[in-house]
C-alpha positions as CSV (number, residue, x, y, z in Angstrom):
1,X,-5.7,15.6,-3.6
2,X,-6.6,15.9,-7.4
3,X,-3.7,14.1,-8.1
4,X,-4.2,10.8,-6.3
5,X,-8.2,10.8,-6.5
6,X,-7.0,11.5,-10.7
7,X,-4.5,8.4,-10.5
8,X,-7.3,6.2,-8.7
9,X,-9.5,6.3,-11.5
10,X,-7.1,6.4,-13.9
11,X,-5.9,2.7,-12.1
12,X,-9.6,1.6,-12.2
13,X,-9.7,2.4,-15.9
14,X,-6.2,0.8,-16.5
15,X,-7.9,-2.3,-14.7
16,X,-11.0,-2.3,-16.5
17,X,-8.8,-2.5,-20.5
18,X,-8.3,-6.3,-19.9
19,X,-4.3,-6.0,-20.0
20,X,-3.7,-9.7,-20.1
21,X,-0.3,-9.3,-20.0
22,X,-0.2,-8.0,-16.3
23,X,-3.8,-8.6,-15.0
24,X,-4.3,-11.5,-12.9
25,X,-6.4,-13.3,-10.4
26,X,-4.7,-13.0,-7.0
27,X,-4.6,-16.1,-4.6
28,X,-4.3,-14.6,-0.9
29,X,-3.9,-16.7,1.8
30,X,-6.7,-16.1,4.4
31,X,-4.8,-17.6,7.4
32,X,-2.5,-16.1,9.5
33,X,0.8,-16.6,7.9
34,X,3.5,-13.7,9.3
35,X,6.4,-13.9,11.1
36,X,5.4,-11.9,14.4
37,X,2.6,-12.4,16.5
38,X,-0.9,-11.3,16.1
39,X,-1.8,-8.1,18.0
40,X,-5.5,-8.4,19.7
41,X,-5.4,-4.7,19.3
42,X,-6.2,-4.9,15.9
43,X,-8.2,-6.1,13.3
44,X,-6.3,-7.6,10.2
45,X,-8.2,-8.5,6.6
46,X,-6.7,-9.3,3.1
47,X,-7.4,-6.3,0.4
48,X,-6.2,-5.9,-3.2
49,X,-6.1,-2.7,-5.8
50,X,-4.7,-1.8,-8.7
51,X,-1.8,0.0,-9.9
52,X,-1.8,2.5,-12.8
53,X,0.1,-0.1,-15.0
54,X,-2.8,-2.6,-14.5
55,X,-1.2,-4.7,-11.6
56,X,-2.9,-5.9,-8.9
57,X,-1.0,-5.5,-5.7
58,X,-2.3,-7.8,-2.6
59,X,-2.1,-6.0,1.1
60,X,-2.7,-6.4,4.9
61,X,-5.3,-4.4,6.2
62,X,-4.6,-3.2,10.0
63,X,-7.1,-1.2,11.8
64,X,-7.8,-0.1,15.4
65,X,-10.2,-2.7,17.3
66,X,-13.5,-0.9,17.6
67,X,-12.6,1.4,15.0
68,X,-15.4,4.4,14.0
69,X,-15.0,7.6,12.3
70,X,-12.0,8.9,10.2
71,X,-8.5,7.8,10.7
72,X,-4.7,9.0,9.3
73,X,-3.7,6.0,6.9
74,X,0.1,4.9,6.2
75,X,0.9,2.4,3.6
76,X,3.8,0.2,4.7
77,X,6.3,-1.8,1.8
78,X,9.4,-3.5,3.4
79,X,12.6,-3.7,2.3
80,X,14.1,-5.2,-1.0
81,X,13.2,-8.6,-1.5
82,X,10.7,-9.1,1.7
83,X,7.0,-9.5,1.7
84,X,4.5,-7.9,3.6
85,X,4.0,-11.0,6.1
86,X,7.8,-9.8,7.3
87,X,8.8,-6.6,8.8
88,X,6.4,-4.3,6.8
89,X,3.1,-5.8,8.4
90,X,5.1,-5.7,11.8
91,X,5.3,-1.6,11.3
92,X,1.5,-1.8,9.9
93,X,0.2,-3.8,12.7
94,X,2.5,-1.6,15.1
95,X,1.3,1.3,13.9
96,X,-1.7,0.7,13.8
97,X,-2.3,-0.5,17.6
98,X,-1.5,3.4,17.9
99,X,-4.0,4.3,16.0
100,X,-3.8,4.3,12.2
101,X,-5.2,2.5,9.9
102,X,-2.3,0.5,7.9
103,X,-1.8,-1.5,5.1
104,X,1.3,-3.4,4.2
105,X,1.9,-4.0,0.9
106,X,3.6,-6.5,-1.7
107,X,5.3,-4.8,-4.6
108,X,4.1,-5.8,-8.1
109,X,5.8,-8.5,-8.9
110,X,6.6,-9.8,-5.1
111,X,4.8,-12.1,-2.8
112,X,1.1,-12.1,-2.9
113,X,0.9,-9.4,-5.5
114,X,0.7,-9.6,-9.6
115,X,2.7,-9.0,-12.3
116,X,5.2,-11.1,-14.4
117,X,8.0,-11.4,-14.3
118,X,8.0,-12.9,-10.9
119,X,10.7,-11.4,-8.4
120,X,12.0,-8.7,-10.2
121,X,12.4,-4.8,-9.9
122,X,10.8,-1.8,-11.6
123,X,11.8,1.7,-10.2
124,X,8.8,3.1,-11.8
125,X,6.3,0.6,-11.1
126,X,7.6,0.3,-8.0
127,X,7.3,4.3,-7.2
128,X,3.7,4.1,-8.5
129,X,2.8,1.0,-6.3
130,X,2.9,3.4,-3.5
131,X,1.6,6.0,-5.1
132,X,-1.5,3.1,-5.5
133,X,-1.6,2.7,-1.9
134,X,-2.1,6.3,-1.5
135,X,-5.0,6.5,-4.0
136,X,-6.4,3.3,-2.4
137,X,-7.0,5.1,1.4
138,X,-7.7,8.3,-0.5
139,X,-10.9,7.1,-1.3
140,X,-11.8,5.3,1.6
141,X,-14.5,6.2,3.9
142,X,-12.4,5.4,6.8
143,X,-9.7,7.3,6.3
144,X,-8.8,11.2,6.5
145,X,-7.5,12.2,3.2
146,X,-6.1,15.3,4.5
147,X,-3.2,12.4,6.2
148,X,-1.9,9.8,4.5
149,X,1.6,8.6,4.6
150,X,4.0,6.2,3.8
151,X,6.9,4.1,5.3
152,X,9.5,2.7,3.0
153,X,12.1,0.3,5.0
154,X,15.7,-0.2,3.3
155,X,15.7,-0.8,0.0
156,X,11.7,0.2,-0.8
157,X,12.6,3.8,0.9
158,X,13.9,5.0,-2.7
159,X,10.8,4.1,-4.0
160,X,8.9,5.7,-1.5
161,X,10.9,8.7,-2.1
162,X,10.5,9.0,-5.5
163,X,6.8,9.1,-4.9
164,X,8.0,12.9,-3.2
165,X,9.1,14.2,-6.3
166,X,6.0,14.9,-8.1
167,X,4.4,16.6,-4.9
168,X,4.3,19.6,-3.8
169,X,4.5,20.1,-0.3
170,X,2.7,22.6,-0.2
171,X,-0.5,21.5,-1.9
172,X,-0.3,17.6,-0.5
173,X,0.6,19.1,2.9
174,X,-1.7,16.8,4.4
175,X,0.3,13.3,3.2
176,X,3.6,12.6,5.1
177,X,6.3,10.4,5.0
178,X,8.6,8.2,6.7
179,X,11.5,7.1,5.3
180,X,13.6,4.4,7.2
């Protein structure tokens, strides 16, 4: 867990160095604005961190109605070119009616999130958005640090995958992936 508790502050520094060239002031929409239905099984809010290259990524937050104690987390990013208000917050919300607490993501550069260029493609920034999302339930008091995981659909699965490589399995047992 050193590494993603390491990476978190190391985001929150990042953040703090006022990069102008990638920091900016996110503008989420607070109204309900996806594609599929709203579960009443779940509670949905807007949250925002910080990558380790200073860009602010927007996400969906789903979490079990009536929610108490410590859950298992997965962070959701759809496939290449989508937003989170598609099929990613479908799997968050979906997932999360079965008891998880979710987020679904925008990639930097994508959607709700920051970063310029607009609607472009970093494999390493990319990887290390989701490598953000860990860190960002990895310090959560909601959430079981001991399982985390991650679901990258189509074209976002090699970035999701890539996030594997600097793991070990056997010292991040406790974070698990899903790869569709």
């Amino acid at each position: 867990m050193c590494l993603c508790i390491a990476g978190h502050l190391f985001a929150t520094d990042n953040h703090t160095n006022n990069n102008k060239i990638m920091e900016e002031k996110l503008n989420l929409t607070q109204e309900w604005d996806k594609t599929f239905p709203k579960s009443e099984k779940v509670d949905h809010t807007k949250v925002t961190f910080v990558n380790r290259y200073g860009i602010t990524l927007a996400a969906d937050l789903y979490k079990p109605k009536n929610a108490s104690g410590k859950y298992p987390a997965i962070a959701v990013s759809g496939p290449f070119g989508a937003v989170k208000e598609q099929c990613s917050g479908l799997y968050a919300q979906t997932m999360a009616e079965r008891g998880y607490l979710t987020i679904a993501f925008d990639p930097s550069f994508t959607g709700e999130s920051g970063g310029y260029p607009r609607f472009m493609a970093s494999p390493d920034i990319n990887t290390e958005d989701f490598m953000a999302a860990v860190d960002f339930f990895s310090v959560r008091e909601d959430v079981d640090p001991d399982k985390i995981g991650i679901i990258g659909i189509c074209g976002r699965l090699t970035h999701a995958y890539f996030h594997l490589i600097p793991l070990n399995p056997l010292e991040f047992g406790g974070i698990f992936y899903v790869l569709v």
